[in-house]
Every structure is written in C-alpha cells, then in structure tokens.
N, C-alpha and C positions, 0 to 999 in steps of 0.2 A: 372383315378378315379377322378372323382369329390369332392371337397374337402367338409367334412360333416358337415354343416353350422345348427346353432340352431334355433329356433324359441322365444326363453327365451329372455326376456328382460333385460341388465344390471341388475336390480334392482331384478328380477325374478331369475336371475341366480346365482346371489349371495345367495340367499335365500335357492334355491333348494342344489347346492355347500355346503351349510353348512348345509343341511340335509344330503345329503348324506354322510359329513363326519362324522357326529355323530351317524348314521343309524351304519357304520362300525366301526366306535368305538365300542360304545353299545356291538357289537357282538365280541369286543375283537381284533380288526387287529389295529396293531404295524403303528399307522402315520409316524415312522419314515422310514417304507419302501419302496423304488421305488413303488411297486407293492399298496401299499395303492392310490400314487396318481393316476397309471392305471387305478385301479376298480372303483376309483372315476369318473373320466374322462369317462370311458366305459358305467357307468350305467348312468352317466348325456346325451351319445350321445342316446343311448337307449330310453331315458325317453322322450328327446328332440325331436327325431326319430319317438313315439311309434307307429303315423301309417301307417310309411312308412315301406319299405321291406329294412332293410339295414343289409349287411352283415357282419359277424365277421371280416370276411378280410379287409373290409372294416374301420371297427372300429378302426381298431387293427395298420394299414397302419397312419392312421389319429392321433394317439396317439403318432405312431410312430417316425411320419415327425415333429411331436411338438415337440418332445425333443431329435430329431436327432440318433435316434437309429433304429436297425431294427422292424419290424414287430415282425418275430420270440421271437427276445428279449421282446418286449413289453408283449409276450404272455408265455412266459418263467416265467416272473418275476412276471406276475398273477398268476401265476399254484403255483409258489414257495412261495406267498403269503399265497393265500387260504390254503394250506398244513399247512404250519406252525402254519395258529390258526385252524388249523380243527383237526391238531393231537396234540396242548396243550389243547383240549378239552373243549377250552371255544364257539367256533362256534356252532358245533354241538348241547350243551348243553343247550344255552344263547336265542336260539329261538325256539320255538314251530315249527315254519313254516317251519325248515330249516330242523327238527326233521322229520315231516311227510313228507317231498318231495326226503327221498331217502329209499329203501327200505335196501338196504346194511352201516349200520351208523358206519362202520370199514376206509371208505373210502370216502375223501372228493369227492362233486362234481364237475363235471368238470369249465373249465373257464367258459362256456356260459351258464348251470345250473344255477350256484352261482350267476351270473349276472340279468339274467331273473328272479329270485327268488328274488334276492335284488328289480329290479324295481318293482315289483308287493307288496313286505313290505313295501318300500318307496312312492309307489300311494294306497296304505291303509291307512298308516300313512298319507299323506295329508287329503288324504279326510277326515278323522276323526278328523283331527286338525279344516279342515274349517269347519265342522258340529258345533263343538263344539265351534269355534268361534261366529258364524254366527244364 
C-alpha cells in the first residue's frame, strides 16, 4: 500500500486539524481517548482524499503504521469510541444531521457511517464559514 499522503498545506492542515477537533467535541467525544485521535486522523485522510477512491483498509492501515498498532486495533478503538458517546446520548442528540441519517437511533452508526457523515458536516461547516467570511 501506498502511504496516504495529503494535499493540505502545513498551515491548511493545521486549520482543518482543529476543525475537526472541535467538530467532535461539539458532538461530545472524550479528546482523551485513543479513538478521538483515530476519527480525527480518519476524517482528515477522508477530507484530504475526498476525490480519490481510498479505502477504509487503507485508512485504517495508515493510522495504524502512525502509532504502531494494528489496523484491527485502530478500528476496534473507533467502534469503542463512537459507542460510548452514541450511548451517553450526547451524539445522537447534539446533531440534527446525525439524527436523520440512521433510521434505527437505538444503535450508533457504523465506523465509516460516522466518518462519512462527519466529513460532509465538516465540508458544510467550511463552506459556510468561507461564505460568511468572504
């Protein structure tokens, strides 16, 4: 596999980096868990990625080799993430968008759900940020 490289600028990345940490704050996930810096990480190659065809395997491999753990694990520790603020009910609750995109709201959604759903709030929230800049 090819190692999954950004197109973000330092200065760009940093920017995005600390949207996407406050995006999952916002919705209530615990910065102090492994799995906060995963989904952070994931939805950044994602966003980085968005028109290329890149795979979760992929993703997940790449987050993996970064901090020396397995893949499984990297993806273990998202699941066990999302769980835990999807069942303190602050996830579910905290966003409209997250509200209408499962029809079962008993049960969080899966890793690449949750992800896909993040980068699509997170490229709304830009865009409305630059509008209203600009």
């Amino acid at each position: 596999m090819n190692e999954i490289k950004s197109t973000y600028t330092h200065k760009n990345t940093d920017e995005l980096m600390q949207h996407i940490s406050e995006s999952l704050l916002n919705l209530g996930f615990a910065p102090n868990l492994k799995g906060f810096t995963y989904v952070k990480e994931a939805i950044y190659i994602y966003m980085a990625k968005y028109h290329e065809d890149v795979k979760n395997s992929d993703v997940l491999l790449s987050i993996a080799q970064k901090h020396s753990v397995t893949a499984s694990s990297v993806n273990l520790t998202i699941r066990k993430s999302i769980e835990l603020t999807w069942l303190s009910g602050r996830l579910n609750t905290k966003h409209k968008m997250f509200e209408s995109s499962y029809i079962d709201k008993r049960f969080p959604p899966t890793n690449s759900e949750f992800i896909a759903t993040m980068v699509e709030i997170i490229r709304i929230n830009l865009r409305e940020n630059d509008k209203s800049v600009g």
